[in-house]
C-alpha positions as CSV (number, residue, x, y, z in Angstrom):
1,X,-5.7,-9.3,40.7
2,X,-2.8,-11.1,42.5
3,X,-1.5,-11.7,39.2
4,X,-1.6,-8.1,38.0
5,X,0.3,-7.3,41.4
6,X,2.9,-10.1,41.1
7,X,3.7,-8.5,37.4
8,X,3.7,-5.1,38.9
9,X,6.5,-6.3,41.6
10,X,8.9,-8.5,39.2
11,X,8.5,-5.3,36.9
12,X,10.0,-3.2,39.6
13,X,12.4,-5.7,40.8
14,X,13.9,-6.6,37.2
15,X,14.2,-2.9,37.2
16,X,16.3,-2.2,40.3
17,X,18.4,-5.3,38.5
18,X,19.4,-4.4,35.2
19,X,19.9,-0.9,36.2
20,X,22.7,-2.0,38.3
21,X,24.6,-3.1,35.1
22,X,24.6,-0.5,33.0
23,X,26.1,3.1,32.6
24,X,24.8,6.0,30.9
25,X,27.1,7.5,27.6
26,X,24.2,10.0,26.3
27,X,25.3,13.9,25.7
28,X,23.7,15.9,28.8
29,X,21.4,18.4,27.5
30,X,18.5,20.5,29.0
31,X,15.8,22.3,27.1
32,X,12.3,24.0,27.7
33,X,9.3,23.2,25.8
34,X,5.8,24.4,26.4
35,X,2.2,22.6,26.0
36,X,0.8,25.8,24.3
37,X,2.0,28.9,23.3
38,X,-1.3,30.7,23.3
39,X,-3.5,31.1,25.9
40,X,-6.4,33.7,27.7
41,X,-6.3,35.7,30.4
42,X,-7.0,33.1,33.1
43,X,-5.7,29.9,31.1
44,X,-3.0,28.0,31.5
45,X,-0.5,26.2,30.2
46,X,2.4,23.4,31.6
47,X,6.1,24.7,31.1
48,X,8.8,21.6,31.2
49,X,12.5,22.0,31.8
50,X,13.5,18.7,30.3
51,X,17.1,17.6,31.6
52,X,18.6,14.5,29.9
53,X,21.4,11.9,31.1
54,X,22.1,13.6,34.7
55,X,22.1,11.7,37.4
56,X,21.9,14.2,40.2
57,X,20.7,18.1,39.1
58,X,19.4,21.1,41.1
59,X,16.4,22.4,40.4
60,X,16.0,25.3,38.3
61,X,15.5,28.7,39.7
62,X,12.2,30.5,38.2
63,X,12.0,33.9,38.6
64,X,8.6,36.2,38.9
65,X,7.1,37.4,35.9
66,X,5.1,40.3,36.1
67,X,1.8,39.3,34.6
68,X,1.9,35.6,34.9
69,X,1.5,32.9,37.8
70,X,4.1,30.0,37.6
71,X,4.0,27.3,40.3
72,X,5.8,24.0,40.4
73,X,3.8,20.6,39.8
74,X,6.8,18.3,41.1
75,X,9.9,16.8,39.1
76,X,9.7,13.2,37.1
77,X,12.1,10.8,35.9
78,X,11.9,8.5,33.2
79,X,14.9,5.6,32.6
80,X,15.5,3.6,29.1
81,X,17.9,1.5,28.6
82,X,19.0,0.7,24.9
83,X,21.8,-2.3,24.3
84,X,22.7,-1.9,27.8
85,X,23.4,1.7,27.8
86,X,21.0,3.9,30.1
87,X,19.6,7.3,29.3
88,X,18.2,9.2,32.1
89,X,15.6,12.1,32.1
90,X,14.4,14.1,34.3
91,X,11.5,16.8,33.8
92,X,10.6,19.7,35.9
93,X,7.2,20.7,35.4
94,X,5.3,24.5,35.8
95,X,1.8,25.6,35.5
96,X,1.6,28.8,34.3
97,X,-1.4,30.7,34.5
98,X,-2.6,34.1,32.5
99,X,-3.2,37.0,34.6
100,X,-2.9,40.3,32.2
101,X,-2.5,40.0,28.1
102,X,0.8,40.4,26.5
103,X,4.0,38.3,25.1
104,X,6.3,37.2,27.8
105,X,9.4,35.3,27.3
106,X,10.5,32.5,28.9
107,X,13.9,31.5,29.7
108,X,16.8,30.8,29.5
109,X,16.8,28.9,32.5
110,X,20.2,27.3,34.1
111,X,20.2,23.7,35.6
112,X,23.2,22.6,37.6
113,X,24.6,19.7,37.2
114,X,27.0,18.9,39.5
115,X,30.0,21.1,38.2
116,X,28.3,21.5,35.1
117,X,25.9,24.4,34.0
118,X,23.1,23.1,31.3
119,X,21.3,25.8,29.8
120,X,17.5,25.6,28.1
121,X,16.7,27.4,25.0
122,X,14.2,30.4,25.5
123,X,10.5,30.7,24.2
124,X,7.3,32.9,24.3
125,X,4.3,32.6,25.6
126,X,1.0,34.6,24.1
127,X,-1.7,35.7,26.8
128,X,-4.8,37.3,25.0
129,X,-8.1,38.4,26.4
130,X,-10.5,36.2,28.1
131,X,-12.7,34.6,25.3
132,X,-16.3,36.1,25.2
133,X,-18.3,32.5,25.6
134,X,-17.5,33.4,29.6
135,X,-18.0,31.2,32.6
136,X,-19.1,27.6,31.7
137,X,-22.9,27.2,32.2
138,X,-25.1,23.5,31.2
139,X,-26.0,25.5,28.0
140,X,-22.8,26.0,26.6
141,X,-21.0,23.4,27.8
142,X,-23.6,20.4,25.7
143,X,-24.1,17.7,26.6
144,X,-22.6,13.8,27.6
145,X,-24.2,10.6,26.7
146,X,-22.6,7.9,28.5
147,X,-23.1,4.5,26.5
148,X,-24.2,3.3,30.3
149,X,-24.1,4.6,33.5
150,X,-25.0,8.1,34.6
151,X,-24.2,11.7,33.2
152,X,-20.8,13.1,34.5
153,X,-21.1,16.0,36.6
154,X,-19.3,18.8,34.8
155,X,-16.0,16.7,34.2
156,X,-16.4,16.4,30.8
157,X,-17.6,19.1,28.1
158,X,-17.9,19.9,24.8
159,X,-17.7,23.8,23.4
160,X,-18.6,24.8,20.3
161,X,-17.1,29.0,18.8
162,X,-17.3,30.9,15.7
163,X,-16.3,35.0,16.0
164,X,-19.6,35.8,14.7
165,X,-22.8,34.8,13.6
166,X,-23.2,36.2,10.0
167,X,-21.6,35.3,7.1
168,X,-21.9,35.1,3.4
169,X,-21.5,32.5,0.8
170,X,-18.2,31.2,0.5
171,X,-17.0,33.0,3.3
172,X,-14.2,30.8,5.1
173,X,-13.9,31.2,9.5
174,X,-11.6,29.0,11.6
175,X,-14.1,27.6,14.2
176,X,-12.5,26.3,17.9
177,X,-14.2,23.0,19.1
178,X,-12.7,22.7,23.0
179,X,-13.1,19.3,24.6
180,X,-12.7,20.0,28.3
181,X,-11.7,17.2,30.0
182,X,-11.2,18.0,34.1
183,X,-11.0,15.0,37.2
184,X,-11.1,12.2,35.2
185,X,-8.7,10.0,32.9
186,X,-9.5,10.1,29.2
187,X,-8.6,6.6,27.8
188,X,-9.1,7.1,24.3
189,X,-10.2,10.3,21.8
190,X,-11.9,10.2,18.3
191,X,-11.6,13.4,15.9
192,X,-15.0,15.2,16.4
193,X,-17.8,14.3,13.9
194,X,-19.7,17.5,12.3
195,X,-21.7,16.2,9.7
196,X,-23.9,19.2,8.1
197,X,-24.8,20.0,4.6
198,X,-24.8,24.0,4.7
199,X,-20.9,24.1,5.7
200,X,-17.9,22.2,4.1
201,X,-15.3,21.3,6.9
202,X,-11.6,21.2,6.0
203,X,-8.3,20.6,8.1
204,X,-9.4,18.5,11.0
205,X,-6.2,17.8,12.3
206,X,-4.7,16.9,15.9
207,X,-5.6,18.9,19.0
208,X,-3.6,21.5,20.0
209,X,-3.5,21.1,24.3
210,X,-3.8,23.8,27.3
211,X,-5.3,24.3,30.1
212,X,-7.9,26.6,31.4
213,X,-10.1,27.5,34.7
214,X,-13.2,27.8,34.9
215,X,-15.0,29.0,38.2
216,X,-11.8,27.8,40.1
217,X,-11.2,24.4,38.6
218,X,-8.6,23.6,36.1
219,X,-9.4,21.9,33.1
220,X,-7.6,19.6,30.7
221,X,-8.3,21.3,26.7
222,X,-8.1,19.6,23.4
223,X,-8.8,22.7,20.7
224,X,-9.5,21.6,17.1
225,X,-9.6,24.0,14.5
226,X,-11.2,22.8,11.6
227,X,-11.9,25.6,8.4
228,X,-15.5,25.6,7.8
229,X,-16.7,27.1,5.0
230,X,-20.2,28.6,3.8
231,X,-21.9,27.1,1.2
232,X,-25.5,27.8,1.5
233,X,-27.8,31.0,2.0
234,X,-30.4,31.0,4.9
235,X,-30.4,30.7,8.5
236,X,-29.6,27.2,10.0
237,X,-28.3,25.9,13.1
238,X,-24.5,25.1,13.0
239,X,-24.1,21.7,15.4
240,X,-24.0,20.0,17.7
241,X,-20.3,18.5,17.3
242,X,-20.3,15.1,18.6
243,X,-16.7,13.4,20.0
244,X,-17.2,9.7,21.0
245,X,-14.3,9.1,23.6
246,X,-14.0,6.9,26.6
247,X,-12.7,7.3,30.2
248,X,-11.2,5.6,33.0
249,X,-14.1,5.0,36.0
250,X,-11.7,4.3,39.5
251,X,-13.7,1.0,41.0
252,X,-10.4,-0.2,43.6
253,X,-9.0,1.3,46.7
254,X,-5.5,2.1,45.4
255,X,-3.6,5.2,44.1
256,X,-3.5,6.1,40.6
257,X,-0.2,4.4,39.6
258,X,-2.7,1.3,39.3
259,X,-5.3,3.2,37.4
260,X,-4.3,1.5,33.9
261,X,-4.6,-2.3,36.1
262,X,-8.1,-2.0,37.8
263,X,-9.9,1.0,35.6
264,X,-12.8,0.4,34.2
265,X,-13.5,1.7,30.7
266,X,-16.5,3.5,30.0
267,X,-17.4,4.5,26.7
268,X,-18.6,8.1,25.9
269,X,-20.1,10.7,23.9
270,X,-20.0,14.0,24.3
271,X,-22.5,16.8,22.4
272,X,-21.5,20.6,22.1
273,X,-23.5,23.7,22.1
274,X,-25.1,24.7,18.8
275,X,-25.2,28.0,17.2
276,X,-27.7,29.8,15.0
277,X,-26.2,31.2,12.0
278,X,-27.0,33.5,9.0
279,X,-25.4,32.9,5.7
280,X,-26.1,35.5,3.0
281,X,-25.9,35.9,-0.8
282,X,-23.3,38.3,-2.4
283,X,-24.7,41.2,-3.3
284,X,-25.4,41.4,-6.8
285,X,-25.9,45.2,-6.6
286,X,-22.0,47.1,-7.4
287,X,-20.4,43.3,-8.2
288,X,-18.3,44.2,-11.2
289,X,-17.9,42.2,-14.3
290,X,-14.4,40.9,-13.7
291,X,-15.1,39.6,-9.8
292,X,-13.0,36.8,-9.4
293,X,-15.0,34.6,-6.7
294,X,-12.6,35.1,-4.0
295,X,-14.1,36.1,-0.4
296,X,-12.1,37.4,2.2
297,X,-8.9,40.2,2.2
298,X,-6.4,39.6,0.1
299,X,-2.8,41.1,-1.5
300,X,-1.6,41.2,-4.7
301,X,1.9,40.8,-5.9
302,X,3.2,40.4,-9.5
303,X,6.2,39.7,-11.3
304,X,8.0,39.0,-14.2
305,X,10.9,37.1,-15.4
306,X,12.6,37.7,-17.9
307,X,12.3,41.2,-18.3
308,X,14.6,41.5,-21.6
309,X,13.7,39.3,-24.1
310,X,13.4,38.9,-28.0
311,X,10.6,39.5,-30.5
312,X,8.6,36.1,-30.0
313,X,10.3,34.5,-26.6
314,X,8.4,33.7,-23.4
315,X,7.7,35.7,-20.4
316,X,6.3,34.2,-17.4
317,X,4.2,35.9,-14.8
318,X,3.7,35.7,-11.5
319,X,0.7,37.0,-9.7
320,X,1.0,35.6,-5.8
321,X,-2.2,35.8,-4.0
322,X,-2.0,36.3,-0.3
323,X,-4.4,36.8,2.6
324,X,-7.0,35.2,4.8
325,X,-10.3,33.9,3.6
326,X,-11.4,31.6,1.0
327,X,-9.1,31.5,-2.5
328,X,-10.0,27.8,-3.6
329,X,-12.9,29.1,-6.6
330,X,-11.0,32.3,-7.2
331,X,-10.1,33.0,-10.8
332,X,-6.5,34.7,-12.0
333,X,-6.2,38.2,-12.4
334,X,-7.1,40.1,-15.3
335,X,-4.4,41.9,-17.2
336,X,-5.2,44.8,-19.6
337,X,-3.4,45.4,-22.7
338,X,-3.0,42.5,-24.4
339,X,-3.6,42.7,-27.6
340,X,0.1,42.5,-28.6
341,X,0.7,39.7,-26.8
342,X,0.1,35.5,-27.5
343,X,-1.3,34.6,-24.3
344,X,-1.7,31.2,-22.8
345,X,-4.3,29.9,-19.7
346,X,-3.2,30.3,-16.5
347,X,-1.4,27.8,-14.1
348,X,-3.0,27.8,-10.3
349,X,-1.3,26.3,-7.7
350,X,-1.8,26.6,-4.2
351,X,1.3,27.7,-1.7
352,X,2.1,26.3,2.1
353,X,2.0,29.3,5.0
354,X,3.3,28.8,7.8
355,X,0.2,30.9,9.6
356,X,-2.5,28.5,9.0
357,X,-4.9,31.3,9.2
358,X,-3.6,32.8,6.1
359,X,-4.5,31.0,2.0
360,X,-1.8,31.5,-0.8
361,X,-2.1,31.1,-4.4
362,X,0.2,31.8,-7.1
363,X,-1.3,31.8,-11.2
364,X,1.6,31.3,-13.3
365,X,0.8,32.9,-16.9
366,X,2.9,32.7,-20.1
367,X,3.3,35.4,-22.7
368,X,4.3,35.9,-26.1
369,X,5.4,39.3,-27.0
370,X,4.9,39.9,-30.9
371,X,5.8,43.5,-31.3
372,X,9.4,45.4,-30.8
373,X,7.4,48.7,-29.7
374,X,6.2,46.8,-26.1
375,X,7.8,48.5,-23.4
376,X,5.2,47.1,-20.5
377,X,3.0,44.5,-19.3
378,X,0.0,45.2,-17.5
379,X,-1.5,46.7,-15.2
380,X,-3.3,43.8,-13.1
381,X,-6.5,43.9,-11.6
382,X,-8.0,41.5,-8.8
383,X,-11.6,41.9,-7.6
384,X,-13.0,40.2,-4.4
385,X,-15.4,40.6,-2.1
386,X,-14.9,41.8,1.6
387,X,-16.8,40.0,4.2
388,X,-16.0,42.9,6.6
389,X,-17.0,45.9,4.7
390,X,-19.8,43.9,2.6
391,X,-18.2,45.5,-0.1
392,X,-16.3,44.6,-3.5
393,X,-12.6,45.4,-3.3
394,X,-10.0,45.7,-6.5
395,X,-6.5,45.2,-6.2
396,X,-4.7,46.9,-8.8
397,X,-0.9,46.4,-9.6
398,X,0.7,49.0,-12.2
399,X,2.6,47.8,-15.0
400,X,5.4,45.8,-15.1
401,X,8.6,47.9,-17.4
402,X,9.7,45.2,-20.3
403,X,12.4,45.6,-23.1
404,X,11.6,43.8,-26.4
405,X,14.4,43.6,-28.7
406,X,13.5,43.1,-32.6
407,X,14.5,39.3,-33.3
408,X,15.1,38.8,-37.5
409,X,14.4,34.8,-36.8
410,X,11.0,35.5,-35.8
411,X,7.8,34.5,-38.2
412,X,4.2,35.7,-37.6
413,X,0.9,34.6,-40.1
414,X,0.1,37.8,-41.8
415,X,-2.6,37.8,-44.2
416,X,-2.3,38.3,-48.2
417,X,-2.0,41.5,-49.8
418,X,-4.8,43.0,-51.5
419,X,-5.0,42.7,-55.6
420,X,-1.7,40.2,-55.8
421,X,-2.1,37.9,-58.2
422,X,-0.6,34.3,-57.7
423,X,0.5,31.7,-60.8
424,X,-2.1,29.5,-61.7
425,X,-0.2,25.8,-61.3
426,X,-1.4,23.0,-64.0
427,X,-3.7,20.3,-61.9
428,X,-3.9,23.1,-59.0
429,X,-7.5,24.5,-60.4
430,X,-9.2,21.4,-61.9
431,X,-9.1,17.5,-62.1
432,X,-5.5,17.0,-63.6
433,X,-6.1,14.2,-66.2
434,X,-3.3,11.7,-66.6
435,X,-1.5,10.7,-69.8
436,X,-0.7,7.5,-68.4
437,X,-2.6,4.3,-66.1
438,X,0.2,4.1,-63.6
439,X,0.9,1.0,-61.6
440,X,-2.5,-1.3,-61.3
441,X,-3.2,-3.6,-58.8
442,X,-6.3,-5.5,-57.7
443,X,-9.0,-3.9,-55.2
444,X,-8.1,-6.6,-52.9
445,X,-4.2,-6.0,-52.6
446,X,-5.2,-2.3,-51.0
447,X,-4.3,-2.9,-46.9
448,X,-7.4,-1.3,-45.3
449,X,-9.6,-3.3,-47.3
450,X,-7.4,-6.0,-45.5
451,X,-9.0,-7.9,-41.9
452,X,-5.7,-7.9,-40.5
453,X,-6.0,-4.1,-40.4
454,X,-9.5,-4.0,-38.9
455,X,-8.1,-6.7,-36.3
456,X,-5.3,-4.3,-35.6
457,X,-7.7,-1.4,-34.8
458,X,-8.3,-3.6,-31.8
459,X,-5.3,-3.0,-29.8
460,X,-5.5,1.0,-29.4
461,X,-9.0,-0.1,-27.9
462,X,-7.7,-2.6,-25.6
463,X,-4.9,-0.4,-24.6
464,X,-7.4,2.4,-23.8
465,X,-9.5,0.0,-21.3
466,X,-6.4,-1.0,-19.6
467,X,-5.3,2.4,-19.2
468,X,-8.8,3.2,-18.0
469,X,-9.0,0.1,-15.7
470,X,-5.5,0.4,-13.9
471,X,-6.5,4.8,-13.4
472,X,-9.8,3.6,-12.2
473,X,-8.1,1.2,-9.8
474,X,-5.0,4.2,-8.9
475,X,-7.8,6.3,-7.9
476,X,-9.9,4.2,-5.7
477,X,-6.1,3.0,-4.2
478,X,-5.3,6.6,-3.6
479,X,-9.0,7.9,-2.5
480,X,-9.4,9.7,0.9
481,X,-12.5,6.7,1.8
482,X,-12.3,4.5,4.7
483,X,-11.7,1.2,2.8
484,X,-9.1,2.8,0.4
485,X,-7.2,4.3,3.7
486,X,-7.8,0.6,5.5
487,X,-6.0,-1.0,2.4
488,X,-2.5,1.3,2.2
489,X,-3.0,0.6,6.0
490,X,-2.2,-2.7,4.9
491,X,0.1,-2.8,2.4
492,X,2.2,-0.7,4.6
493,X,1.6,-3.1,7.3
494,X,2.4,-6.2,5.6
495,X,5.7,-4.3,4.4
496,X,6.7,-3.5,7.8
497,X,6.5,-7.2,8.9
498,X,8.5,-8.4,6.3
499,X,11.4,-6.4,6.9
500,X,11.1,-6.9,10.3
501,X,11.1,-10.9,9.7
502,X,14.2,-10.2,7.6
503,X,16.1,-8.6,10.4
504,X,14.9,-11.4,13.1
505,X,16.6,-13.6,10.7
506,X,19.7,-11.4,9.9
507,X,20.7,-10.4,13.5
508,X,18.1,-11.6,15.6
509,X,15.9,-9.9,17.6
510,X,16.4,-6.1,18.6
511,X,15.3,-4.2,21.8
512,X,13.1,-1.6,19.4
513,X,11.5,-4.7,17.7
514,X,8.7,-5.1,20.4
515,X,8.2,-1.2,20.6
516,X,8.0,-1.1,16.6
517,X,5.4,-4.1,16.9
518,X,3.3,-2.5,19.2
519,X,3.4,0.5,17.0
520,X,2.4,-0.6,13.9
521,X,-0.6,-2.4,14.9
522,X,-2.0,0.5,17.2
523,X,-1.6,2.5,13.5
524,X,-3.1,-0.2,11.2
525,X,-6.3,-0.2,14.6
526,X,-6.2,3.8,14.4
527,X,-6.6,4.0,10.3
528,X,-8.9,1.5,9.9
529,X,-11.2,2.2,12.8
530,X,-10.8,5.5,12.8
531,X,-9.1,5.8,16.6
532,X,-6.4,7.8,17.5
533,X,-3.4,5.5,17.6
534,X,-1.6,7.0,20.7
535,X,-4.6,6.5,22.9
536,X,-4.9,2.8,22.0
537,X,-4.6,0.3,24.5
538,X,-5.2,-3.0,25.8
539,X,-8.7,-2.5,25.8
540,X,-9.0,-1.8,22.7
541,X,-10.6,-5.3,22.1
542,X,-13.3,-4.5,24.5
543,X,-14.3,-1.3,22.1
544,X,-14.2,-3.5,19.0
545,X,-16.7,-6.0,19.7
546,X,-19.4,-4.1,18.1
547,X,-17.6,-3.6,14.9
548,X,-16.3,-7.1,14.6
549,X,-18.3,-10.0,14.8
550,X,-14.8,-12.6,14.6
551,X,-14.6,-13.8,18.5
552,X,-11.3,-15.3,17.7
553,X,-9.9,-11.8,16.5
554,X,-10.3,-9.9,19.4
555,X,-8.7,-12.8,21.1
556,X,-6.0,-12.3,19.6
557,X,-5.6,-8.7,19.7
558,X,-6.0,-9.0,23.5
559,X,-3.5,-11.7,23.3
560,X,-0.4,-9.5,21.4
561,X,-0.9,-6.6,24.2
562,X,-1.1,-9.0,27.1
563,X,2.7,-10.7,25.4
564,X,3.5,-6.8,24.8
565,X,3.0,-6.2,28.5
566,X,4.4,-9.1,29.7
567,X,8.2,-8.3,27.7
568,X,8.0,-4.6,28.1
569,X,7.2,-4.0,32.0
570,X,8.7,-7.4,33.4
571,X,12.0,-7.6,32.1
572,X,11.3,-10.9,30.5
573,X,14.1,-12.0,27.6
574,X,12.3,-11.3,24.5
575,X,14.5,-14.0,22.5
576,X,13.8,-14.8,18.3
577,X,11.0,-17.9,19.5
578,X,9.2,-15.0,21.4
579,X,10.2,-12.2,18.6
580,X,8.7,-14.9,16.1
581,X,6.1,-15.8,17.7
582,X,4.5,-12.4,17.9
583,X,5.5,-11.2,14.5
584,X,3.4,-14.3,13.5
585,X,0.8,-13.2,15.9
586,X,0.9,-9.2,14.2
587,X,0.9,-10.7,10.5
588,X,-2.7,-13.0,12.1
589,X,-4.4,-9.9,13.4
590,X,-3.6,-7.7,10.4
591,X,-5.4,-10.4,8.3
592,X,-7.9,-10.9,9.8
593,X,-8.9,-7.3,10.3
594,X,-8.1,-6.7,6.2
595,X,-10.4,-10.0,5.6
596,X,-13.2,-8.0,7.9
597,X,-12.9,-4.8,6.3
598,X,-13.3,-6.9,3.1
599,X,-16.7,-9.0,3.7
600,X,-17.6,-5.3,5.5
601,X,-17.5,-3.4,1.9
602,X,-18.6,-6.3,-0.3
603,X,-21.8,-6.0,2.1
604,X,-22.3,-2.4,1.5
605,X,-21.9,-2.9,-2.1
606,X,-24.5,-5.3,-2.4
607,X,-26.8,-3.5,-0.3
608,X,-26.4,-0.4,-2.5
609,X,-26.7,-2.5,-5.3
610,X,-30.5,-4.3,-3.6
611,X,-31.0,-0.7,-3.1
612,X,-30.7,0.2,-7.0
């Protein structure tokens, strides 16, 4: 503990020290960001005025808004210094609370700066009604199992929300999983786990924050909204969502600037609520021939390009897709009259929104036309089935106006007229006998009767297994599987320290190369243990120990954060033997983790294979 103090002091000291040599030469700039843009009637949500390289400013002044609660939470300031140059910022925080829905905008706000005006950008902020789930009670919240210790009490919950409880097959909804995190420090985060084989979960991806209060407490929330989608008929229950997570338990006297020295880490999981679903059939009653498997509502749009062409040239269509629900089995649209036309399959290809609610698909069609007389193309027809309505809806786009010009170059098969008579050609009808031998040779001279020909037929085959063998390798390279993501984790890594060696060599070490260390082994820990690599810290090591059984390993890992603290908070030189030494140290780690995550898979595979 006196150590951790003494560290704490020179940190501070070294601090007051260099910052007496150095001047700032970064633009001044002020701008306003919020933590969410979204949030319900009684939510709420942290507004920053960020002000960057001014040394003395006035606060900003924050008018009433009619509909919303802003109060200040204090002002910050955060230094770094870069080749000796400083960059100051200074961030004044709001928490802004819901009180009535609507869109109110934010900003611009002024920040003077000495004789200078700086002036943010503005932005708006969504409130909507209060969610129906209401006031937290035990049932909804789920549950906490702490790995030891007792239950929290009401700090730390789990929520589980769909918009309804029926659905039918295929049927795609955007669930909300809220982790509500209130009077305690969350050290680390997995993504939540939802492991169930009547829905298919897509687009787990990072948390959006807010917060919210709940019977007069405010609340810290991480929202994931994964796409689940509807793959089996019945009635189930949907959950719970499990999120394994760890906190920071307080067991010292002091404030919380010495949380991160004298925590102690308790690992967690938490539980949600569980729901009891319905998933139906489509009905089979009205479903017309030409449904295209698509559930949800949708638009149509069509074009084509070119519209003028000649007898015989290409014309490619475009039919664009558009709306909210579940496209991924959905067939093209069908297009009626035809029958003048060469017509080739269908291209799909799915198309980026920026509404992540919202699916788009465009089928991309080529057609030939074969006759002058065309003068459209179409109409186009795309069935679906409504959710909402329970009903089957068709789309139906009219024709599209072409011109087909008569093209002389063009040849089309046409069959033989009736009764012609064709010339009979001598040795066209029966076996043509010859005057003369011809040349002769021996049976033997003839090259497939030949073994170098049969010992050629070798190579296509060999080819062909080496084709197959390096795909078969691409693909379990490029697979979405824990060991495949845990290997480009390491080739990435490995590339990283080499060109970091070659710049220690070149120019010697850099103030961003102990930043860019740290960095890329939190991401190679976050891939291949499945963590979230901005929550990683020093005790890291601690959570490993039951997935790695190498002592010496998670002495190390210890080892590079304790040397990462020690040059980044106590102004210690961090010279080419110490920039070295703990690329050396990264390149160990990295390793050793790759040779665990090795003897961990050829485990599994022989088990599987005992198993067999």
């Amino acid at each position: 503990m006196n150590q951790r103090i003494t560290k704490i002091l020179l940190h501070l000291l070294s601090t007051v020290i260099v910052l007496s040599f150095v001047t700032p030469v970064f633009a001044q700039s002020a701008h306003l960001s919020l933590e969410a843009t979204e949030i319900a009637v009684g939510g709420s949500t942290e507004m920053r005025i960020i002000v960057e390289n001014v040394s003395t400013a006035s606060s900003p002044e924050i008018g009433e808004i009619d509909g919303l609660k802003i109060r200040s939470r204090g002002v910050s300031q955060q230094m770094q210094i870069i080749n000796g140059q400083v960059s100051r910022t200074t961030t004044y925080s709001y928490l802004i609370s819901g009180l009535k829905p609507g869109e109110y905008r934010l900003g611009p706000f002024t920040v003077k700066a000495g004789r200078q005006n700086l002036t943010t950008s503005a932005l708006t902020l969504k409130v909507v009604e209060q969610a129906t789930t209401g006031p937290a009670t035990p049932a909804d919240e789920g549950s906490v199992q702490p790995v030891a210790g007792d239950p929290l009490d009401g700090q730390l919950f789990l929520r589980l929300a769909l918009p309804k409880r029926q659905y039918y097959t295929g049927e795609k909804v955007r669930a909300q999983i809220k982790l509500y995190v209130g009077e305690i420090a969350l050290q680390s985060l997995h993504y939540p786990q939802l492991n169930q084989a009547e829905v298919l979960v897509e687009g787990m991806e990072q948390p959006a924050k807010s917060r919210e209060i709940i019977n007069g407490q405010s609340f810290q929330v991480f929202t994931f909204s994964p796409e689940l989608t509807m793959i089996k008929t019945g009635e189930f229950t949907l959950g719970p969502v499990q999120v394994d997570c760890s906190i920071l338990v307080r067991n010292h006297p002091f404030p919380s600037f010495f949380e991160e020295f004298f925590a102690e880490e308790r690992p967690l999981q938490v539980q949600s609520n569980t729901l009891d679903l319905e998933v139906l059939a489509l009905p089979v009653t009205g479903r017309p021939a030409d449904f295209s498997g698509a559930v949800g509502q949708f638009e149509l749009e069509v074009s084509a390009s070119p519209t003028e062409v000649l007898q015989g040239d290409p014309i490619t269509l475009k039919m664009i897709i558009t709306g909210q629900g579940n496209l991924s089995l959905a067939s093209a649209p069908v297009i009626t009259g035809l029958e003048q036309f060469k017509v080739y399959d269908p291209q799909k290809d799915f198309l980026l929104t920026t509404d992540p609610s919202q699916e788009k698909v465009v089928f991309e069609q080529i057609v030939l036309p074969l006759e002058a007389s065309i003068t459209a193309l179409g109409p186009f027809t795309f069935c679906y089935f409504d959710p909402a309505t329970a009903q089957y809806q068709r789309l139906t786009v009219p024709a599209l106006p072409i011109t087909v010009r008569e093209n002389p170059d063009f040849q089309r098969t046409t069959s033989l007229p009736i009764g012609r008579e064709t010339g009979e050609e001598l040795g066209q009808d029966l076996v043509f006998i010859k005057n003369h031998p011809g040349h002769l040779r021996q049976r033997s001279e003839i090259f497939y009767r030949q073994s170098w020909f049969w010992l050629l037929q070798i190579i296509p085959l060999l080819f062909f297994l080496t084709i197959y063998t390096y795909r078969r390798y691409k693909q379990k390279q490029e697979a979405d599987t824990p060991a495949a993501r845990s290997a480009r984790a390491y080739r990435q890594a490995n590339k990283a320290l080499q060109s970091a060696s070659q710049r220690l060599a070149a120019a010697g070490p850099s103030p961003s190369l102990l930043d860019e260390l740290n960095q890329l082994l939190r991401e190679y820990l976050g891939v291949t243990y499945n963590y979230v690599a901005a929550a990683i810290t020093a005790n890291i090591a601690d959570e490993l120990r039951t997935k790695i059984d190498d002592q010496l390993l998670l002495a190390m890992i210890k080892e590079f954060f304790a040397h990462y603290d020690y040059y980044k908070f106590t102004g210690a030189t961090f010279d080419r033997h110490a920039a070295l030494k703990l690329i050396n140290l990264t390149e160990d780690i990295i390793y050793g983790l790759n040779a665990e995550q090795h003897k961990i898979n050829n485990t599994g595979r022989r088990g599987d294979s005992h198993g067999k």
